[in-house]
C-alpha positions as a LaTeX table, in Angstrom:
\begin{tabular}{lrrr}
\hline
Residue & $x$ (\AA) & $y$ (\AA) & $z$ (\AA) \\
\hline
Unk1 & $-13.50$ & 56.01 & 258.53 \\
Unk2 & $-14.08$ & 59.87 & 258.51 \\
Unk3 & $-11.46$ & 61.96 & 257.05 \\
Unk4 & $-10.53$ & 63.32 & 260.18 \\
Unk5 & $-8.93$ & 60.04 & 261.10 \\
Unk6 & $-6.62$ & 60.33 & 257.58 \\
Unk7 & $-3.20$ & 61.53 & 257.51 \\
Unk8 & $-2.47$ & 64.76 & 256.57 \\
Unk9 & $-0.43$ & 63.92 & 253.88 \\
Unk10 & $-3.33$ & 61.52 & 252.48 \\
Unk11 & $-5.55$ & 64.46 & 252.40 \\
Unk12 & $-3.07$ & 66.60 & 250.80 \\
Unk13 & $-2.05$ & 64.26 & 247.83 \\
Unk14 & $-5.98$ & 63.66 & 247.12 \\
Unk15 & $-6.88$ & 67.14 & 247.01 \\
Unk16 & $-4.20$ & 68.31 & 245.01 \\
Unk17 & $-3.93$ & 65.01 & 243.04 \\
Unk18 & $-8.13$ & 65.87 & 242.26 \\
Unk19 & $-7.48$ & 69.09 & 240.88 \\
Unk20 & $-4.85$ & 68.39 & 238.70 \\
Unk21 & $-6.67$ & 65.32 & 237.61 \\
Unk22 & $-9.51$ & 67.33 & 236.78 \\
Unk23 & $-8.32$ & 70.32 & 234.85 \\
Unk24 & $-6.39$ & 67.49 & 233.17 \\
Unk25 & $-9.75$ & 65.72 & 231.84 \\
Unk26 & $-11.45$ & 68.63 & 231.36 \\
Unk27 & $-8.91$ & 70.18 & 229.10 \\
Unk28 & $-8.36$ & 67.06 & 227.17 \\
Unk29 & $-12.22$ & 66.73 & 226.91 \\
Unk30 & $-12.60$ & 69.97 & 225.37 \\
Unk31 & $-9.90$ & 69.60 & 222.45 \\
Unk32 & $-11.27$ & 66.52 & 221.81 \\
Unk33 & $-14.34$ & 68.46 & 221.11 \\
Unk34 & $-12.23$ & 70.26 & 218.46 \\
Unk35 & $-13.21$ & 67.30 & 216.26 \\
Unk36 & $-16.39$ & 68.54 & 215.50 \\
Unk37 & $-15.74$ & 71.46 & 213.80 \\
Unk38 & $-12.03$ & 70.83 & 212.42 \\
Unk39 & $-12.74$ & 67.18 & 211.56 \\
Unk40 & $-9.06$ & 66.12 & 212.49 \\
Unk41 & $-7.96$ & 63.11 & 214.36 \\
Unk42 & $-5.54$ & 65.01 & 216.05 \\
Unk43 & $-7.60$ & 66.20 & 218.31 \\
Unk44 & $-8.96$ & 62.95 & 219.29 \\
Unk45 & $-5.87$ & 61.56 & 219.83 \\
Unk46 & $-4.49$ & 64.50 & 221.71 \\
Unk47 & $-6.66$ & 65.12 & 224.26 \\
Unk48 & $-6.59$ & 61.48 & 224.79 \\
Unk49 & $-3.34$ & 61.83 & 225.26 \\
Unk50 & $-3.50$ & 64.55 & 228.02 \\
Unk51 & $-6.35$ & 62.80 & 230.35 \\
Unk52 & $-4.10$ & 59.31 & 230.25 \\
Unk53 & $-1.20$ & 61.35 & 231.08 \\
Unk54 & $-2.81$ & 61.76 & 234.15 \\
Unk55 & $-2.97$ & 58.33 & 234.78 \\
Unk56 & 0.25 & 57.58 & 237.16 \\
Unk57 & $-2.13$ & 59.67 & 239.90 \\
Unk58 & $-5.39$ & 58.81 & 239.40 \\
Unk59 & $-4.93$ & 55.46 & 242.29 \\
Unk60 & $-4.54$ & 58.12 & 244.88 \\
Unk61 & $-7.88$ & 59.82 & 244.25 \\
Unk62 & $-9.72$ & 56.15 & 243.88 \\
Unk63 & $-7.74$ & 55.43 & 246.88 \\
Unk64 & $-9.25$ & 58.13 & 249.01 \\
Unk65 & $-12.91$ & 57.44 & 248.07 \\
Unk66 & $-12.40$ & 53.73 & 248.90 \\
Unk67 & $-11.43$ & 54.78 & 252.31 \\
Unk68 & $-13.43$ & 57.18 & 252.63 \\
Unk69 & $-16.33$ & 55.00 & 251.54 \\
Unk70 & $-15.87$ & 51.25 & 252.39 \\
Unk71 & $-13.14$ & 52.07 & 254.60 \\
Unk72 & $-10.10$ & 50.03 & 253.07 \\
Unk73 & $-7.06$ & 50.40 & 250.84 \\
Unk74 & $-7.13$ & 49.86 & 246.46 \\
Unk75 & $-5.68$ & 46.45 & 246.06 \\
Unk76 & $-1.89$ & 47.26 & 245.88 \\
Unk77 & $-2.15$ & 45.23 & 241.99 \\
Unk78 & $-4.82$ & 47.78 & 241.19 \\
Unk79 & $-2.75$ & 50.77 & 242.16 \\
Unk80 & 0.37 & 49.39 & 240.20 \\
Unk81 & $-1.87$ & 48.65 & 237.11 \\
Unk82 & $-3.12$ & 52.54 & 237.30 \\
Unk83 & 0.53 & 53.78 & 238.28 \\
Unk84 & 2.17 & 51.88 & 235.12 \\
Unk85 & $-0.18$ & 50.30 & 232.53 \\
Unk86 & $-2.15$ & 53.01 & 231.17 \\
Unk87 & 0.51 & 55.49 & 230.70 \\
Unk88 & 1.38 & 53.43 & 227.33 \\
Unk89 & $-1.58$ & 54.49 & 225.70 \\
Unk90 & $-0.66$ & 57.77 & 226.49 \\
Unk91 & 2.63 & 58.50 & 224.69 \\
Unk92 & 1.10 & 56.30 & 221.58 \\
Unk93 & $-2.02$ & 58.74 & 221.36 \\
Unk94 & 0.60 & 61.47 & 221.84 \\
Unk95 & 3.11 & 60.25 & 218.94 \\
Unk96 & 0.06 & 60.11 & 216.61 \\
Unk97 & $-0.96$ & 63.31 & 217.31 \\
Unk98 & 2.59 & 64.64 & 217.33 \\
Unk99 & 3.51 & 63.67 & 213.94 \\
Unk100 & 0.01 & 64.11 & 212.20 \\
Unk101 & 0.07 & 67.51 & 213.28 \\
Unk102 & 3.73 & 68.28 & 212.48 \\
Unk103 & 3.04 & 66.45 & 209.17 \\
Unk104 & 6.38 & 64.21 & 209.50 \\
Unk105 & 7.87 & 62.97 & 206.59 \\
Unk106 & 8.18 & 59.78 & 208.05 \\
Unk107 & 5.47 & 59.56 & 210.23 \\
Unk108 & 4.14 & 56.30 & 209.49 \\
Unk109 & 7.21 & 54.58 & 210.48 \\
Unk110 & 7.72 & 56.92 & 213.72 \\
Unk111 & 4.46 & 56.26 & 214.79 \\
Unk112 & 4.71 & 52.72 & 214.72 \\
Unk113 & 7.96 & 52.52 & 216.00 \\
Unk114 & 6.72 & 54.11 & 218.67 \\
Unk115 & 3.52 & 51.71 & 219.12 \\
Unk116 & 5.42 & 48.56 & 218.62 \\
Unk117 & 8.02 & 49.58 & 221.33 \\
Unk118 & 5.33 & 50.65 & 224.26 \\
Unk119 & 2.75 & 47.82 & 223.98 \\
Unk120 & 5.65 & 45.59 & 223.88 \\
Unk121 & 6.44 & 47.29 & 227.38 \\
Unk122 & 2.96 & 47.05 & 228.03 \\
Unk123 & 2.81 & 43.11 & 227.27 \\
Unk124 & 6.06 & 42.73 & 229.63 \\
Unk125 & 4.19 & 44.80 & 232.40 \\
Unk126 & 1.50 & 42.85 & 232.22 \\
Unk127 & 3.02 & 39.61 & 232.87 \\
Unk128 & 5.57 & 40.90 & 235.22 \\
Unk129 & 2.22 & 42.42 & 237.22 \\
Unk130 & 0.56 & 39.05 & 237.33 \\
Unk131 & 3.40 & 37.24 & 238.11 \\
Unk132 & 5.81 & 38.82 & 240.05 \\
Unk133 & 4.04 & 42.31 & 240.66 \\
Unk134 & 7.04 & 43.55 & 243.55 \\
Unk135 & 9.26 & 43.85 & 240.20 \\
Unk136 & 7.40 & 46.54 & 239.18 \\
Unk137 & 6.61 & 48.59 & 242.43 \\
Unk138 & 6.04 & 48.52 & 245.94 \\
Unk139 & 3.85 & 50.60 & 248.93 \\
Unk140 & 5.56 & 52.48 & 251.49 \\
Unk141 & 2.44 & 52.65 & 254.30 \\
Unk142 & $-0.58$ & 53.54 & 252.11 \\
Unk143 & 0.41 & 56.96 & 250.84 \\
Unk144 & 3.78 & 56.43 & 248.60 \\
Unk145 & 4.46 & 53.74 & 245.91 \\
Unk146 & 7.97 & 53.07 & 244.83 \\
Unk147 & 9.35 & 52.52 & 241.59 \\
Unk148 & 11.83 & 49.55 & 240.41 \\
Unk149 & 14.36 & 50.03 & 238.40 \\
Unk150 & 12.28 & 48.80 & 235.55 \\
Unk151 & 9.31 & 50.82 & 236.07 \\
Unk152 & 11.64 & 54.36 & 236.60 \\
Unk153 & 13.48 & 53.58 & 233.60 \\
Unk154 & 10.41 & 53.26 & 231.55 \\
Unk155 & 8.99 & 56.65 & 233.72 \\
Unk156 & 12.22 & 58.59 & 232.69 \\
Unk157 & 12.20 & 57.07 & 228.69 \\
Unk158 & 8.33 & 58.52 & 228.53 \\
Unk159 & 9.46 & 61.59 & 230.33 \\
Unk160 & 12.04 & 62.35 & 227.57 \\
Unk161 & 10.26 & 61.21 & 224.51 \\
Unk162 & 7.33 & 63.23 & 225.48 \\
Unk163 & 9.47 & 66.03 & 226.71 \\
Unk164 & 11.71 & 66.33 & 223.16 \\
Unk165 & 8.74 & 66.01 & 220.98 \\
Unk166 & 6.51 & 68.27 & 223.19 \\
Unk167 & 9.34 & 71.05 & 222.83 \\
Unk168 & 9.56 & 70.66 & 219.40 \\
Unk169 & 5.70 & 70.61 & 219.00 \\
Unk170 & 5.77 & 74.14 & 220.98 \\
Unk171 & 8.85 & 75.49 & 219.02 \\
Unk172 & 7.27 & 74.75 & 215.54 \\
Unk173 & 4.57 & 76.77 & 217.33 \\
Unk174 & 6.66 & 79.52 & 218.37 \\
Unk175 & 7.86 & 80.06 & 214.54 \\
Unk176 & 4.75 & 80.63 & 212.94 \\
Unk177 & 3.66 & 83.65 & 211.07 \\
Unk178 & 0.30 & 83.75 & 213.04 \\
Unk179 & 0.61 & 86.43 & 216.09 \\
Unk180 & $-1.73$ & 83.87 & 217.94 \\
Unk181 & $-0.04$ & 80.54 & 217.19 \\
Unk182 & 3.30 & 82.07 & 218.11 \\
Unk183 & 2.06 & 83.05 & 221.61 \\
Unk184 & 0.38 & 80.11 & 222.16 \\
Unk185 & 3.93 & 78.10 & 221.28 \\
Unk186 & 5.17 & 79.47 & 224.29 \\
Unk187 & 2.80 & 78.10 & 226.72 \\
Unk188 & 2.74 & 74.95 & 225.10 \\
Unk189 & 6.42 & 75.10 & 225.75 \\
Unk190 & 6.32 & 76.03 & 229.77 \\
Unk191 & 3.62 & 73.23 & 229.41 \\
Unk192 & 5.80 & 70.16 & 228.33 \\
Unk193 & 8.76 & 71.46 & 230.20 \\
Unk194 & 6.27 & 71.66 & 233.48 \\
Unk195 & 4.45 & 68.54 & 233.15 \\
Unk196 & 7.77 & 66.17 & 232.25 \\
Unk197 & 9.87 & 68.04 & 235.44 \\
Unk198 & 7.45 & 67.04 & 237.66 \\
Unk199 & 6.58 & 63.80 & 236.32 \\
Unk200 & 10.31 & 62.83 & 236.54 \\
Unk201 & 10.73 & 64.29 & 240.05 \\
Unk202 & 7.52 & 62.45 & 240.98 \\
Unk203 & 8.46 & 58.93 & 239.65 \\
Unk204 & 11.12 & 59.20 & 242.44 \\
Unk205 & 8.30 & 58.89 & 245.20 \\
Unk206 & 8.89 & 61.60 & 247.34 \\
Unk207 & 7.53 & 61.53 & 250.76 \\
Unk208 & 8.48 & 64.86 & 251.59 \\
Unk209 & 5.36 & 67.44 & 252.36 \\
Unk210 & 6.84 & 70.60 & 250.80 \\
Unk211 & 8.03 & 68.73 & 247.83 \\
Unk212 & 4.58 & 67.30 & 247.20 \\
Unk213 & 2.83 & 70.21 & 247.36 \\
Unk214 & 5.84 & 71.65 & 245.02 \\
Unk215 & 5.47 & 69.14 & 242.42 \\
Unk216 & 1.52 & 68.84 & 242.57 \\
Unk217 & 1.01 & 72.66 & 242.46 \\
Unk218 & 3.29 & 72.67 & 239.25 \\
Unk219 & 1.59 & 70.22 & 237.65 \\
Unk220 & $-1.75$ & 71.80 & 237.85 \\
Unk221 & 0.17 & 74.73 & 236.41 \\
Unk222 & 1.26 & 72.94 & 233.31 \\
Unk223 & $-2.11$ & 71.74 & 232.92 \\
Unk224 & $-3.27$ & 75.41 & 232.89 \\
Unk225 & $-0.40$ & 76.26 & 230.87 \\
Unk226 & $-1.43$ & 73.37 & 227.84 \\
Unk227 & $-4.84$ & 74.88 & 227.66 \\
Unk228 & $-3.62$ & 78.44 & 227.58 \\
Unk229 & $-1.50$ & 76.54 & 224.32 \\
Unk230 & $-5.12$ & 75.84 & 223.23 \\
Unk231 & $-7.32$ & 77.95 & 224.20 \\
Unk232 & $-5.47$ & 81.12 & 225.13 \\
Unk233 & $-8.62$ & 83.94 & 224.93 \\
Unk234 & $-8.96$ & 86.21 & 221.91 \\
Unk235 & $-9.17$ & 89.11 & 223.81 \\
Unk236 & $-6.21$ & 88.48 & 225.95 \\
Unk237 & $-4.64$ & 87.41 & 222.70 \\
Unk238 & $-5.17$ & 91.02 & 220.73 \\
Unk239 & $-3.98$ & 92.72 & 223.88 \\
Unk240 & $-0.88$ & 91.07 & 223.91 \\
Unk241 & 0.01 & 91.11 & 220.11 \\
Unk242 & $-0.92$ & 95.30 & 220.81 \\
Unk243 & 1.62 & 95.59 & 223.60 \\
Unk244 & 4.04 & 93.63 & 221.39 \\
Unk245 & 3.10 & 96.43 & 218.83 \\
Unk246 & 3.45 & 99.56 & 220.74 \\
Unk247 & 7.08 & 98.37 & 222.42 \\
\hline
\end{tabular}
């Protein structure tokens, strides 16, 4: 099967699905890098974080190549696993980072908390997607999967957790001292508010063009955005903090 005989909404969801997925991984990548020379497990777990929370679109891309390639669909299991199984992982690498970073007071207990409650969901998704996987999710055609109520509840929990804690990650940001941390608060702030928007609007399986290439589009943005938070450029930097000077 050639692309030309793919819908045009296939071909739109895997080409904008690919580049956020990409910028996603290579961002996360790179502050994982950050380990070297800072020596901080933050960094692992955060940019671990990031490329999994890419995960609830990464069956679309495999989906493509497989058609593209052998010329038939992911196994519908498959694309639930990807959809709803790895995305755990994500928000526990997140917490970690999260309250390492912000050096909670409690942040032991938080973090497992946290762990205990999402690998429990992950144990439950598990045998619910070996046993009964249509309580989970189902395909509309080959292009849109559709959540349960258990699955979008557990979409719109991750959503929020990662949402609150990612704004108050980017506010504690926004307070520093440092010219260059404070600016860099602020895109980490767009980021989180981005990424969780879209994920939420997302989760509701839109099958709408416009609103695909709406949601996709931002996405990619908030992926820009959270390295920006990272690794906004010195020079652009300075040439802010002189505006901010001169005003």
């Amino acid at each position: 099967m050639g692309i030309i005989y793919l819908s045009h909404t296939l071909l739109i969801r895997f080409l904008l699905n690919l580049i956020f997925v990409t910028i996603t991984f290579i961002i996360g990548i790179k502050i994982i890098k950050k380990y070297r020379t800072l020596k901080k497990k933050e960094f692992l777990f955060l940019g671990a974080s990031w490329i999994l929370m890419s995960s609830p679109w990464w069956w679309t891309i495999l989906n493509f190549f497989t058609l593209i390639i052998f010329n038939f669909h992911l196994n519908d299991w498959l694309e639930l696993f990807l959809a709803n199984a790895v995305i755990p992982f994500a928000v526990i690498f997140w917490i970690y980072a999260y309250s390492y970073s912000m050096d909670l007071k409690y942040k032991k207990e938080f973090t497992g908390l946290i762990t205990a409650i999402f690998l429990s969901y992950e144990a439950i998704a598990l045998i619910i997607l070996f046993t009964n996987p249509d309580l989970i999710g189902y395909k509309i055609g080959s292009e849109v999967m559709v959540r349960t109520p258990l699955s979008l509840i557990f979409a719109i929990a991750t959503a929020l957790i990662i949402f609150i804690t990612g704004i108050l990650f980017s506010i504690n940001s926004i307070r520093s001292t440092d010219r260059e941390t404070h600016l860099r608060g602020y895109f980490l702030l767009m980021a989180f508010s981005l990424i969780t928007l879209c994920a939420g609007f997302d989760a509701l399986s839109w099958e709408n063009i416009f609103l695909i290439i709406l949601i996709r589009s931002l996405l990619t943005l908030s992926s820009i955005l959270f390295y920006l938070g990272f690794f906004f450029p010195i020079r652009l930097s300075k040439n802010f903090m002189l505006n901010e000077e001169n005003q």
